[in-house]
PAZAPA-4460 file (N, C-alpha, C; in steps of 0.05 Angstrom, whole numbers, plus 32768, in hexadecimal, padded with zeros to 4 digits):
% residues 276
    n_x    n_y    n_z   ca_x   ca_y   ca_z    c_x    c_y    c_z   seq   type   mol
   7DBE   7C25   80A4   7DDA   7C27   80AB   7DDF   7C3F   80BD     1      X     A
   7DD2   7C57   80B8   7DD9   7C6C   80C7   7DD1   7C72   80E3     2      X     A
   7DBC   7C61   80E8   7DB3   7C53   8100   7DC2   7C43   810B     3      X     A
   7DCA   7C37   8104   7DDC   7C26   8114   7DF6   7C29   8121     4      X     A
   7E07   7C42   8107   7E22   7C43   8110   7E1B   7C5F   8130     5      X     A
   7E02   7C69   8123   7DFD   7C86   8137   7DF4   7C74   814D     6      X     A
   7DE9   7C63   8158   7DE2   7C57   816E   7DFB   7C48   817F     7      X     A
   7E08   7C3A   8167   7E24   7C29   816B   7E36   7C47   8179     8      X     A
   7E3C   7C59   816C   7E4B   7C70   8179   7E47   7C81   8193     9      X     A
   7E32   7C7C   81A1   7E1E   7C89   81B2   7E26   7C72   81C5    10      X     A
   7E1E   7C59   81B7   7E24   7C50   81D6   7E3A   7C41   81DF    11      X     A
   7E56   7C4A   81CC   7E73   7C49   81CF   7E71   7C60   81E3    12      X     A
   7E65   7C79   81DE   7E65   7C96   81E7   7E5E   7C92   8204    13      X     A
   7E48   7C76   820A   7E46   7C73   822B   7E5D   7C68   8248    14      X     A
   7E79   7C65   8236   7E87   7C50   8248   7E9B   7C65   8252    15      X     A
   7EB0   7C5F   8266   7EBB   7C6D   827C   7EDC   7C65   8280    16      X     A
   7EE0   7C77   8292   7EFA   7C6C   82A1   7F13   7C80   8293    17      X     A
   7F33   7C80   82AB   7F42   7C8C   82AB   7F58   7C81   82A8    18      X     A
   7F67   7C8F   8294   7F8A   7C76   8298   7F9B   7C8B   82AF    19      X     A
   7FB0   7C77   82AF   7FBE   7C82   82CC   7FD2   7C8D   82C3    20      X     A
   7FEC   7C9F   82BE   7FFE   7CB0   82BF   8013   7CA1   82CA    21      X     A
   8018   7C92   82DF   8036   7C7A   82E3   802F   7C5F   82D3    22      X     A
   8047   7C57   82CA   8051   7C46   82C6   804B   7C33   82CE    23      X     A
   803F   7C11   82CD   8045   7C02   82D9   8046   7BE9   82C6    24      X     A
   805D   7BD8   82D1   8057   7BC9   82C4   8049   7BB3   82CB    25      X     A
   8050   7B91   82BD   803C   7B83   82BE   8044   7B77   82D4    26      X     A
   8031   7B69   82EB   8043   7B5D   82FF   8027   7B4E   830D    27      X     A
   802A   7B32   82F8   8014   7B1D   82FE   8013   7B16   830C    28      X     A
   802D   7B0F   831E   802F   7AFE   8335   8030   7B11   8356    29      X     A
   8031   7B2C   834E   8032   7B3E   8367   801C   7B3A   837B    30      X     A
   801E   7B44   8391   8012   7B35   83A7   8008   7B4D   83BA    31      X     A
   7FF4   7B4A   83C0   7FDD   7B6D   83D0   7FF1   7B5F   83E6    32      X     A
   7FF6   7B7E   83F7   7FFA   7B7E   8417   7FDD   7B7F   8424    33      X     A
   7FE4   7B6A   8438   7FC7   7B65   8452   7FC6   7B76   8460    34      X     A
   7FB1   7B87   8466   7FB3   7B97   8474   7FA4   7B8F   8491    35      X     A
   7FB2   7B8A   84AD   7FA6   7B80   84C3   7F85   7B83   84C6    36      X     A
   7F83   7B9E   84BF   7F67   7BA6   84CC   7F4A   7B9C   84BF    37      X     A
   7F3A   7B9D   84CC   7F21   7B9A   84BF   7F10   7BB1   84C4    38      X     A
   7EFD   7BB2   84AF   7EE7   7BD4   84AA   7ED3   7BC4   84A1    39      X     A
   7EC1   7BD2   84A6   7EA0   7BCE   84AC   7E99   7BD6   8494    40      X     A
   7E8A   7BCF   8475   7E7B   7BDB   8462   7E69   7BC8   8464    41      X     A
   7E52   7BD8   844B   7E3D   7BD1   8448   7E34   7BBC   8441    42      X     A
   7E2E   7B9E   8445   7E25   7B8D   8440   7E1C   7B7B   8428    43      X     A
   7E12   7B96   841F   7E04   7B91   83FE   7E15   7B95   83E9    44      X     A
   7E36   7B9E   83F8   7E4B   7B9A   83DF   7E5C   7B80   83E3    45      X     A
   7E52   7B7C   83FF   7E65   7B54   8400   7E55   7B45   8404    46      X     A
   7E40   7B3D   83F7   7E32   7B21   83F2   7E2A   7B20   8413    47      X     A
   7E22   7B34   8422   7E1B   7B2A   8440   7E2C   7B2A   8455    48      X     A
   7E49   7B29   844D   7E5B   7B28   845E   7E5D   7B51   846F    49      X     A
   7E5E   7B4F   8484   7E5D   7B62   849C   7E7C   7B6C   8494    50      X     A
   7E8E   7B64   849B   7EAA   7B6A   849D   7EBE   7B61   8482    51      X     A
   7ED4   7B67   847D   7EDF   7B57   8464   7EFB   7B64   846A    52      X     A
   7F15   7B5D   846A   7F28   7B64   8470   7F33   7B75   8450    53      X     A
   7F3B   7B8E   8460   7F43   7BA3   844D   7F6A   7B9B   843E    54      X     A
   7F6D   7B9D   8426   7F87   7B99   841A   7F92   7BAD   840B    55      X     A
   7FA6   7BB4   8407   7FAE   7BC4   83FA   7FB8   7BBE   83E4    56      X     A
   7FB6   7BC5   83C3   7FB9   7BB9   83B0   7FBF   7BCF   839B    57      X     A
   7FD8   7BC5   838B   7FDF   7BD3   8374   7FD5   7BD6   835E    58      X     A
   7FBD   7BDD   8351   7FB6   7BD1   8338   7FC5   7BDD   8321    59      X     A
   7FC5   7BC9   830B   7FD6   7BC2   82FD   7FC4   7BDC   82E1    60      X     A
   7FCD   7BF3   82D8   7FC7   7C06   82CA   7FDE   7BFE   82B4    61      X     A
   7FC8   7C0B   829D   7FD9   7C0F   827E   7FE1   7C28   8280    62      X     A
   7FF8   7C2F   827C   7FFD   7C56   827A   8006   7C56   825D    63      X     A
   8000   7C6C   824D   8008   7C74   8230   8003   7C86   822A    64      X     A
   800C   7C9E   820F   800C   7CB4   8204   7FF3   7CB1   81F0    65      X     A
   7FFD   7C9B   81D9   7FEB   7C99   81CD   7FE1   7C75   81C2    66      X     A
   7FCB   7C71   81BD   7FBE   7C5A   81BB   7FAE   7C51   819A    67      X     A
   7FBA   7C39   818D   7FA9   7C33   8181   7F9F   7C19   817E    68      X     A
   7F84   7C11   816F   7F79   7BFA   8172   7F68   7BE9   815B    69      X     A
   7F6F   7BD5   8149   7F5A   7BC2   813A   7F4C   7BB8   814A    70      X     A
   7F30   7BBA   8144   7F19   7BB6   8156   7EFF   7BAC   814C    71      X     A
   7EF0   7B94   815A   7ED2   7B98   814F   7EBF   7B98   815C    72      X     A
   7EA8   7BA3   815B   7E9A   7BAA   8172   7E7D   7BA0   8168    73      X     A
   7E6F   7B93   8185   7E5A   7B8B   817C   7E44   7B91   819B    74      X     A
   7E35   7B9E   818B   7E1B   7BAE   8195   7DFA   7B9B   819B    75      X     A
   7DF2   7B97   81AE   7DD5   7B8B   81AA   7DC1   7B96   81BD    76      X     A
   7DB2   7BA6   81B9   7D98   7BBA   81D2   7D75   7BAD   81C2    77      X     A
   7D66   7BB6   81CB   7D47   7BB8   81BE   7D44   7BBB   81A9    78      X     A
   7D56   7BD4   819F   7D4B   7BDC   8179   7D67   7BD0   8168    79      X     A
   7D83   7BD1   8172   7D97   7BC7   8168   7DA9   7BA4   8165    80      X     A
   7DAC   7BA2   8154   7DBC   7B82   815C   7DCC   7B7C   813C    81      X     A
   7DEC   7B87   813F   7E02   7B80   812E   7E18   7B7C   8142    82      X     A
   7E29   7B69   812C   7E45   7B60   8133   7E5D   7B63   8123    83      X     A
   7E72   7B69   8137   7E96   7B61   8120   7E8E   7B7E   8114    84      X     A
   7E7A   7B92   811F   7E88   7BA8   8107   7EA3   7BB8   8113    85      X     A
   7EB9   7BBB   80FB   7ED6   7BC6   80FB   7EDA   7BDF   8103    86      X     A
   7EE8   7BE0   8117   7EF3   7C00   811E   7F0C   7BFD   812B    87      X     A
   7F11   7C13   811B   7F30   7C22   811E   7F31   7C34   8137    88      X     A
   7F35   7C2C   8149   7F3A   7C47   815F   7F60   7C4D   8173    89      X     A
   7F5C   7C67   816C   7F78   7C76   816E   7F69   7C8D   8181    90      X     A
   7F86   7C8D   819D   7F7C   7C9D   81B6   7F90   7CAF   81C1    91      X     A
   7F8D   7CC5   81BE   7FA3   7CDA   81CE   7F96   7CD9   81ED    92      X     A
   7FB0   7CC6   8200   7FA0   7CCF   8219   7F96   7CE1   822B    93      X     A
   7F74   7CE0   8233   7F6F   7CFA   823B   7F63   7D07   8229    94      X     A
   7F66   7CFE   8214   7F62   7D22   81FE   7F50   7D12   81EF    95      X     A
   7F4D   7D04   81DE   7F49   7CFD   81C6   7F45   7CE3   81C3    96      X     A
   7F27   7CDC   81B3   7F21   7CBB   81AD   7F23   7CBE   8193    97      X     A
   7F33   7CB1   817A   7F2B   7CB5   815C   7F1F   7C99   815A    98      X     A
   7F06   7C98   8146   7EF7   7C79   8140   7EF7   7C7E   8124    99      X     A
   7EF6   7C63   8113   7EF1   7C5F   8101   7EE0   7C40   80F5   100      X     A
   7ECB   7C44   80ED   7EBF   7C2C   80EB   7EB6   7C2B   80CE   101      X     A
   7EC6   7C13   80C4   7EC2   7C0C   80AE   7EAB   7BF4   80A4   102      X     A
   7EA7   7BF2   808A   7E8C   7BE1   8087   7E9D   7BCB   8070   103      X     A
   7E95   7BC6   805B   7E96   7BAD   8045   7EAF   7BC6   8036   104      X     A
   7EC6   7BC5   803D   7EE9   7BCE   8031   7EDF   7BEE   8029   105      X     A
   7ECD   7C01   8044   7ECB   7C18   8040   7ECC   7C23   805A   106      X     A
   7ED0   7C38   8065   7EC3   7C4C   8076   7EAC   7C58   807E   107      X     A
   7E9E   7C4C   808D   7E81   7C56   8087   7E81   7C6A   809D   108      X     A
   7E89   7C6E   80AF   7E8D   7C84   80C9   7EA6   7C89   80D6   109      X     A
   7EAA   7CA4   80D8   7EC0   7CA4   80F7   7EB3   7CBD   8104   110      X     A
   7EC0   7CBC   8126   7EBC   7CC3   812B   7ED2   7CD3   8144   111      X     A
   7ED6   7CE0   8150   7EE4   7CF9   815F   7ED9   7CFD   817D   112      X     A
   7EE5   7CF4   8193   7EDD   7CF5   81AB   7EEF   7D04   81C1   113      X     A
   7EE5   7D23   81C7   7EF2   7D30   81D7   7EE4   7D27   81FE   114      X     A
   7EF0   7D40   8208   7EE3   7D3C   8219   7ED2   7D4F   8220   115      X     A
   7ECB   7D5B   8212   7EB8   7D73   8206   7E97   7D63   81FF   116      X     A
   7EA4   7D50   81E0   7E92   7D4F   81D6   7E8A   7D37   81C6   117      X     A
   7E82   7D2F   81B3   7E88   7D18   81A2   7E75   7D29   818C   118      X     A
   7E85   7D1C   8176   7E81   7D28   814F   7E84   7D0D   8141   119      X     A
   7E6F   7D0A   8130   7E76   7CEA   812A   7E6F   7CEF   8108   120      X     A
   7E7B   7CEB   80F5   7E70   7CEA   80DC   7E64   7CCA   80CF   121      X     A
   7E53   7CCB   80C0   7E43   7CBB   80B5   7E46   7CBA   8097   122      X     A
   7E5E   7CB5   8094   7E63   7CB8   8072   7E51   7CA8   8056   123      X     A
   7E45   7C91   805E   7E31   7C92   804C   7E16   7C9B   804A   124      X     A
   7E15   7CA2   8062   7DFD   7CBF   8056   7E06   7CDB   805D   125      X     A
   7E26   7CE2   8059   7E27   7CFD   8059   7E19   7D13   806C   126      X     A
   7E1B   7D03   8086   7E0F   7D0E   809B   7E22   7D12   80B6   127      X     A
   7E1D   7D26   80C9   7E2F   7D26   80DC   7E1B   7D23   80EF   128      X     A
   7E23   7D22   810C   7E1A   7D28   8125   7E2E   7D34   8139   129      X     A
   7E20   7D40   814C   7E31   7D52   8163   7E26   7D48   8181   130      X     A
   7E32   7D40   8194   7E25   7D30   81AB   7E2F   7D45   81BA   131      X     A
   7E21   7D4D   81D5   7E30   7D53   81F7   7E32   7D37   81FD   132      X     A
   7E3D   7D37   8213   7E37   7D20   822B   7E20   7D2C   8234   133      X     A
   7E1A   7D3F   8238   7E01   7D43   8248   7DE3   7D39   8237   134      X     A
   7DE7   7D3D   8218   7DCF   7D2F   820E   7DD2   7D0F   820E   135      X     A
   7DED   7D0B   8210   7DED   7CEA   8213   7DE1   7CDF   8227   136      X     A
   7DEA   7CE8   8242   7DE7   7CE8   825B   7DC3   7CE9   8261   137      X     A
   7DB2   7CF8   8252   7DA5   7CFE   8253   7D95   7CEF   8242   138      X     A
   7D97   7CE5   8228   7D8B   7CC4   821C   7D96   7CB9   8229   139      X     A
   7DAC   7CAB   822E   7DA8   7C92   8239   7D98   7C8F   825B   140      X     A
   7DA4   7CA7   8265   7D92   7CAA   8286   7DA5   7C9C   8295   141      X     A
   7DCB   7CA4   8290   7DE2   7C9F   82A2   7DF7   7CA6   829B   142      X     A
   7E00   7CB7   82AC   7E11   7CD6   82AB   7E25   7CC4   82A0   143      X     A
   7E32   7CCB   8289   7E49   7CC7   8279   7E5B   7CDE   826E   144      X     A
   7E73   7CD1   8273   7E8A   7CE5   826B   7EA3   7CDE   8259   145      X     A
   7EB9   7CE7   8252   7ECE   7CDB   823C   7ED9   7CCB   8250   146      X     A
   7EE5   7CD0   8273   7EF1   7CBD   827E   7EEB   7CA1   8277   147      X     A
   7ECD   7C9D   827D   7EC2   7C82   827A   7EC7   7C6F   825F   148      X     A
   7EC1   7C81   824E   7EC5   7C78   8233   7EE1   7C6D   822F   149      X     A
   7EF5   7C89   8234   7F12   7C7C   8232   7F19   7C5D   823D   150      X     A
   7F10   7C63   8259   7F18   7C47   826A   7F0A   7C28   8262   151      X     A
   7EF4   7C2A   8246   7EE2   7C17   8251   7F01   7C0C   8236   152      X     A
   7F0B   7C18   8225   7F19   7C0C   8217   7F39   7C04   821C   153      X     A
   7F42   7C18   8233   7F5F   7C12   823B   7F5A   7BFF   824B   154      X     A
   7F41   7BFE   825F   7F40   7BE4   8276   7F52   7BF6   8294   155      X     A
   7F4C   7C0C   8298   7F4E   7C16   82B4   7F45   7C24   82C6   156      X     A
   7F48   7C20   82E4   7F37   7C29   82F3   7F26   7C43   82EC   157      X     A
   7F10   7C45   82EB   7EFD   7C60   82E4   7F03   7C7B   82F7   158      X     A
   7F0C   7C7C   8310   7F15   7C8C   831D   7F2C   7C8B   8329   159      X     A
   7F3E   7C98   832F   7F63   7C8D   833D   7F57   7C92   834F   160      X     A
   7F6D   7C79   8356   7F6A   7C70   8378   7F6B   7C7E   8396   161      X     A
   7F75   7C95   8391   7F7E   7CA7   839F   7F92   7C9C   83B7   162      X     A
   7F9C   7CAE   83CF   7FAC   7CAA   83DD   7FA2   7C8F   83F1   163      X     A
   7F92   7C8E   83F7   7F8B   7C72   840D   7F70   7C5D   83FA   164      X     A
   7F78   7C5B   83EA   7F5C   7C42   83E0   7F5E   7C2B   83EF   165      X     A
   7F3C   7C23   83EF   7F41   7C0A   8407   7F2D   7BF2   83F3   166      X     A
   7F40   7BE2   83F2   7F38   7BC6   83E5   7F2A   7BB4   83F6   167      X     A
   7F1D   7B9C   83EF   7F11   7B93   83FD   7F17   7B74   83EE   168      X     A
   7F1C   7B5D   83FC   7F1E   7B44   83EF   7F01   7B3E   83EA   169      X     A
   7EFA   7B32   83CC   7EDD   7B28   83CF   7EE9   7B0E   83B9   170      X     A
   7EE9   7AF1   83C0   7EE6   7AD8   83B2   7F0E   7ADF   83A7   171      X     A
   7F09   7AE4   8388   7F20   7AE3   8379   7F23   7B02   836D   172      X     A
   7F20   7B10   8378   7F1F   7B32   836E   7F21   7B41   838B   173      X     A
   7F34   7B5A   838A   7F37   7B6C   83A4   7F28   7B85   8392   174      X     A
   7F10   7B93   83A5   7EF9   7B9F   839C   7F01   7BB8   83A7   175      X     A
   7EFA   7BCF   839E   7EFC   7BED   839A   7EE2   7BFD   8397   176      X     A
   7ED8   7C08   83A7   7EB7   7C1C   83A4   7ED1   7C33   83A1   177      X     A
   7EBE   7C44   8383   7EC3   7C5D   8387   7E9F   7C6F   8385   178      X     A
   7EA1   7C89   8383   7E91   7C99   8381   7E9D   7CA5   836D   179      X     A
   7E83   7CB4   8352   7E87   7CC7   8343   7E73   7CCC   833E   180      X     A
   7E6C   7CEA   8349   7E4E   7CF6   8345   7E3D   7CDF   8355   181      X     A
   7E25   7CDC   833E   7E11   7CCB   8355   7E15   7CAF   8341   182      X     A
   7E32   7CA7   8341   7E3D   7C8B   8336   7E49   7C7D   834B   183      X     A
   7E36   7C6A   8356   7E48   7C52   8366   7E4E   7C44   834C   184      X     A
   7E70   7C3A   8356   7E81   7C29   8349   7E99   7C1A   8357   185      X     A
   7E8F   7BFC   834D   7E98   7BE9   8364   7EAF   7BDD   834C   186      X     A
   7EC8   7BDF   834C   7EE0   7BD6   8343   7EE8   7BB6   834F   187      X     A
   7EE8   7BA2   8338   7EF2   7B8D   8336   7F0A   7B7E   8331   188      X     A
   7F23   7B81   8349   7F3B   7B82   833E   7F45   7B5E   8345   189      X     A
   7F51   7B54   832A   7F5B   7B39   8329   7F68   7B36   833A   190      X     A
   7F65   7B1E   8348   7F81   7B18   8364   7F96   7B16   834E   191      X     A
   7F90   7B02   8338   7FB1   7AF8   8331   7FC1   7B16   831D   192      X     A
   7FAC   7B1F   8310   7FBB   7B33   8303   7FC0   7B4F   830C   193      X     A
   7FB2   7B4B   831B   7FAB   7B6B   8329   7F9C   7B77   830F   194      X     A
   7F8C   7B7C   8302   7F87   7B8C   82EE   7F6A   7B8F   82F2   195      X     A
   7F5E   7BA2   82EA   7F44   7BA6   82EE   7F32   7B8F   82E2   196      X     A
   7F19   7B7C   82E9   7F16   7B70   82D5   7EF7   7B6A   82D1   197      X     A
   7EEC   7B7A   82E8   7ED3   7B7E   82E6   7ECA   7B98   82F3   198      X     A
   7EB4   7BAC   82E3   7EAC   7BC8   82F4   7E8E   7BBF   82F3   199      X     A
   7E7D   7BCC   8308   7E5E   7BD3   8306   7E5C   7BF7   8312   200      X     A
   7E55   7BFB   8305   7E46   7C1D   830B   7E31   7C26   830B   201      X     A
   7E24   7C2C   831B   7E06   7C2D   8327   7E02   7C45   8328   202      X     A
   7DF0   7C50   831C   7DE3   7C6D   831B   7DCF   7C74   8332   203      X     A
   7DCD   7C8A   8344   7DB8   7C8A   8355   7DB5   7CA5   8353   204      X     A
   7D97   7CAB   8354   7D81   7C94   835C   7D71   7C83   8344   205      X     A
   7D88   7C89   8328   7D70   7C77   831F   7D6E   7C4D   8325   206      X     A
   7D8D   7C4A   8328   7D94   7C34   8328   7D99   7C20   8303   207      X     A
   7D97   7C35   82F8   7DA5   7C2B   82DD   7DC3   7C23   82EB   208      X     A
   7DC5   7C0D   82D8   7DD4   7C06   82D9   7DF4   7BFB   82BF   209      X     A
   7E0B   7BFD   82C4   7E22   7BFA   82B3   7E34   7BE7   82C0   210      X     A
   7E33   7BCE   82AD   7E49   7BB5   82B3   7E5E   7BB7   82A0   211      X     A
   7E7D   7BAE   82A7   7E8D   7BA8   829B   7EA0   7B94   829D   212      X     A
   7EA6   7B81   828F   7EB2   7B6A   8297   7ECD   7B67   827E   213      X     A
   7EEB   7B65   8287   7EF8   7B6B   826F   7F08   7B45   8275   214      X     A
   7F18   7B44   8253   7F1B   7B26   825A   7F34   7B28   8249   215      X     A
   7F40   7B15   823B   7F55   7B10   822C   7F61   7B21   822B   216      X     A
   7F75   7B1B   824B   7F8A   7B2F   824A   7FA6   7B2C   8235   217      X     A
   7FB7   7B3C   8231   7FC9   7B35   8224   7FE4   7B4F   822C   218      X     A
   7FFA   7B44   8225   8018   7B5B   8229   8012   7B70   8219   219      X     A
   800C   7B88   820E   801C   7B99   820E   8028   7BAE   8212   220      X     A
   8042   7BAA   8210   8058   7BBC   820D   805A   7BBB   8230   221      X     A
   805E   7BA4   8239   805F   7B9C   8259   8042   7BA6   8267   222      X     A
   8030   7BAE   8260   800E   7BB5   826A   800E   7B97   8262   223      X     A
   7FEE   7B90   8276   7FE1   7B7D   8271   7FC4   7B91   8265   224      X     A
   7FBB   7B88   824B   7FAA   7B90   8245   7F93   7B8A   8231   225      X     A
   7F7A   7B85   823B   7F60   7B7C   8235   7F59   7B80   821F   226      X     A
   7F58   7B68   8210   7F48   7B68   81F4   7F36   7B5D   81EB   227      X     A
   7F26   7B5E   8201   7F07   7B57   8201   7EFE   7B69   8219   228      X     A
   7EDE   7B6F   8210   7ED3   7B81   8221   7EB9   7B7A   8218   229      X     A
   7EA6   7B75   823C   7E85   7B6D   8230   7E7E   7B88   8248   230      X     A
   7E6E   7B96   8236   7E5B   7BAC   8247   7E45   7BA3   8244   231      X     A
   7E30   7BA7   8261   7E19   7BA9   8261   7E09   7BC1   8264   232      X     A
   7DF3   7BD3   825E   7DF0   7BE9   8267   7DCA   7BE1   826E   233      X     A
   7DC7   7BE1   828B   7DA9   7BE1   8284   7D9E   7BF9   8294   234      X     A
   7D91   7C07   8286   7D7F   7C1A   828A   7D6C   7C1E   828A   235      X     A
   7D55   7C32   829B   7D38   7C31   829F   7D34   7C42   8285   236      X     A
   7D1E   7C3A   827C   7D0E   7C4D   826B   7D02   7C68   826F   237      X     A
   7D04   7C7B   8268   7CEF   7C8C   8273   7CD7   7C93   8264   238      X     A
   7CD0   7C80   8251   7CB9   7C80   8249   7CA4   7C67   8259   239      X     A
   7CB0   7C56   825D   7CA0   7C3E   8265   7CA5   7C39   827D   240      X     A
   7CC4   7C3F   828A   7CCF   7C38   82A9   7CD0   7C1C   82A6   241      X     A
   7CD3   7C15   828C   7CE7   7BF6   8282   7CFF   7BF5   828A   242      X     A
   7D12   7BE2   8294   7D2A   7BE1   8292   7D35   7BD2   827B   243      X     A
   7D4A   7BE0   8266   7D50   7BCB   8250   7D6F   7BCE   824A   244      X     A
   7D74   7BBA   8246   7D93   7BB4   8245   7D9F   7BB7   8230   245      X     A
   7DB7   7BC3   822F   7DCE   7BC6   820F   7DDD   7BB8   8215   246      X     A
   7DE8   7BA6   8204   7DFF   7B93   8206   7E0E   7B9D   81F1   247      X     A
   7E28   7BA2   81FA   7E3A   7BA5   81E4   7E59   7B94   81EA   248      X     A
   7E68   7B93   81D9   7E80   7B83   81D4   7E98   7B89   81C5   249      X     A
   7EAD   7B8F   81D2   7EC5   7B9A   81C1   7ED7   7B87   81C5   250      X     A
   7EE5   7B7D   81B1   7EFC   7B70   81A8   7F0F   7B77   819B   251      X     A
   7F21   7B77   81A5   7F42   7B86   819A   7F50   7B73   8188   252      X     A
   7F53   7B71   8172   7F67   7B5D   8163   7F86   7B70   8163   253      X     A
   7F86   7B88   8164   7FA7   7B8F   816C   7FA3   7BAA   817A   254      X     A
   7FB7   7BA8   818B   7FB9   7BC6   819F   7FD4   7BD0   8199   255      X     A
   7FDC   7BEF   8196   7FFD   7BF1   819E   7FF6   7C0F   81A7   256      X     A
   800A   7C0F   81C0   8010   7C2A   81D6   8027   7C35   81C1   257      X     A
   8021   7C4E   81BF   803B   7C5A   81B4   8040   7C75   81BD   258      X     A
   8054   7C85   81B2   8060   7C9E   81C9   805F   7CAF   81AF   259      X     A
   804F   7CAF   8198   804D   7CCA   8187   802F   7CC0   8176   260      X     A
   8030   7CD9   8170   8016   7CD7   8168   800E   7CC6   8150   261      X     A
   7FF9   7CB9   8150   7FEC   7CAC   8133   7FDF   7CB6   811C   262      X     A
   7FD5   7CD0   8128   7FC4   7CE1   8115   7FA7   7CE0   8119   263      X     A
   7F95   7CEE   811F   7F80   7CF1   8126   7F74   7CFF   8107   264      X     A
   7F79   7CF4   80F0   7F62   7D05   80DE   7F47   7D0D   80DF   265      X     A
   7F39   7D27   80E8   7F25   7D2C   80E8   7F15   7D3E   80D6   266      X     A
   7F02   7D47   80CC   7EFD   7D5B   80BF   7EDB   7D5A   80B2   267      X     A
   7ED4   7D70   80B5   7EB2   7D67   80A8   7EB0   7D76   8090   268      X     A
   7EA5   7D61   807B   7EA4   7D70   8061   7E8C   7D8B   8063   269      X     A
   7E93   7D96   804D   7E7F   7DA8   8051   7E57   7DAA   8041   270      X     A
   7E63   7D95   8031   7E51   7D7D   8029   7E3B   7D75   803F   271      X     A
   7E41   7D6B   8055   7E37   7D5F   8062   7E20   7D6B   8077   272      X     A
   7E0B   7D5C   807A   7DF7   7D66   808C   7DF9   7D65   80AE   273      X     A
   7DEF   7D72   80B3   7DEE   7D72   80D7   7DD3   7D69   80DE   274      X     A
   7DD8   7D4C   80E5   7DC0   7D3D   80F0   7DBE   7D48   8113   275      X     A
   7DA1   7D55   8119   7D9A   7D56   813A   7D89   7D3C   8141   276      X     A
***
């Protein structure tokens, strides 16, 4: 068990992204302005196509104070493979991830996600742990931070758009490259909803790689927002220079945005051990 929830928490600890500060609401039917011109990119981000006409597009962001969520999450890599296990997660935005993962009508872990650090307790074996991102970053072998994590569960763009973002029409999605550090990340935004609905982020030079695909959207509180989420994470080995894939899966059975706090209970007994 203590394997599991510490592996299950680690690689919650790998996901990304930023909520946005305005307002917006839902607006399914809104429509990108065309922008006349055409610009020259790289080939190997449009299926071969040389040119692709640039659009300008609103995407459709959740903004909130604070966040909570019924949740189940299901994990499958090389050494791991469970499902439907229950967590409670409550979010001060920016600041603060609170998790709680329960087992058969108990608590078997929570855990506390700054942007510092991550502290995760292991209550049936009376054990704690203490993460950087930089030791994370450094097992898995792809720079991770709290942005990412936050976003992989609100469902928004990983970096703001800044003053001139340039979209690109590809099929049924208007597409967004950003840069962070040595993270290419290619943004998948819905024609009909505008909402983010697919990311890939490419690490270089190793070329590990991070998929995200979000689905069952739903209202709330006028946001359209994702309650389903399939991550892929595949990464090289550096024992073997294998590449091997984590599949994980989050499902929301209830979300609510609210404007005061929920309570973040945290605290480590003094009972308890410090697992390195």
């Amino acid at each position: 068990m203590s394997n599991k929830i510490t592996v299950w928490f680690m690689a919650i600890g790998c996901i990304w992204l930023t909520s946005c500060h305005k307002k917006h609401l839902v607006q399914g039917t809104a429509k990108p302005i065309i922008d006349s011109g055409f610009v020259s990119i790289d080939s190997s981000k449009t299926d071969s196509v040389a040119k692709v006409e640039t659009v300008s597009v609103k995407v459709q962001e959740i903004a909130f104070d604070y966040l909570t969520a019924k949740s189940k999450f299901s994990l499958r890599s090389s050494t791991q493979d469970f499902e439907n296990t229950n967590v409670n997660i409550r979010i001060k935005k920016d600041s603060l991830i609170w998790i709680s993962v329960t087992g058969i009508g108990f608590e078997v872990g929570r855990g506390l996600i700054t942007p510092d650090s991550i502290v995760f307790l292991d209550k049936f074996h009376k054990e704690y742990f203490v993460f950087s991102y930089a030791q994370l970053s450094k097992q898995y072998n792809f720079e991770l931070n709290f942005k990412l994590l936050q976003s992989i569960i609100v469902g928004n763009l990983p970096i703001e758009q800044g003053s001139d973002p340039k979209f690109y029409k590809e099929n049924e999605f208007f597409t967004l490259h950003q840069n962070s550090g040595r993270i290419d990340i290619d943004n998948y935004i819905g024609e009909k909803n505008l909402k983010l609905e697919r990311l890939k982020a490419v690490e270089t030079p190793t070329q590990n790689t991070f998929t995200l695909s979000y689905e069952d959207f739903k209202d709330v509180n006028n946001f359209l927002f994702p309650f389903s989420s399939l991550i892929k994470l595949d990464v090289q080995s550096q024992k073997d220079k294998q590449f091997y894939q984590t599949t994980m899966r989050i499902k929301h059975n209830k979300v609510e945005l609210l404007n005061q706090s929920p309570g973040f209970p945290f605290s480590i007994p003094s009972s308890y051990t410090r697992k390195r």
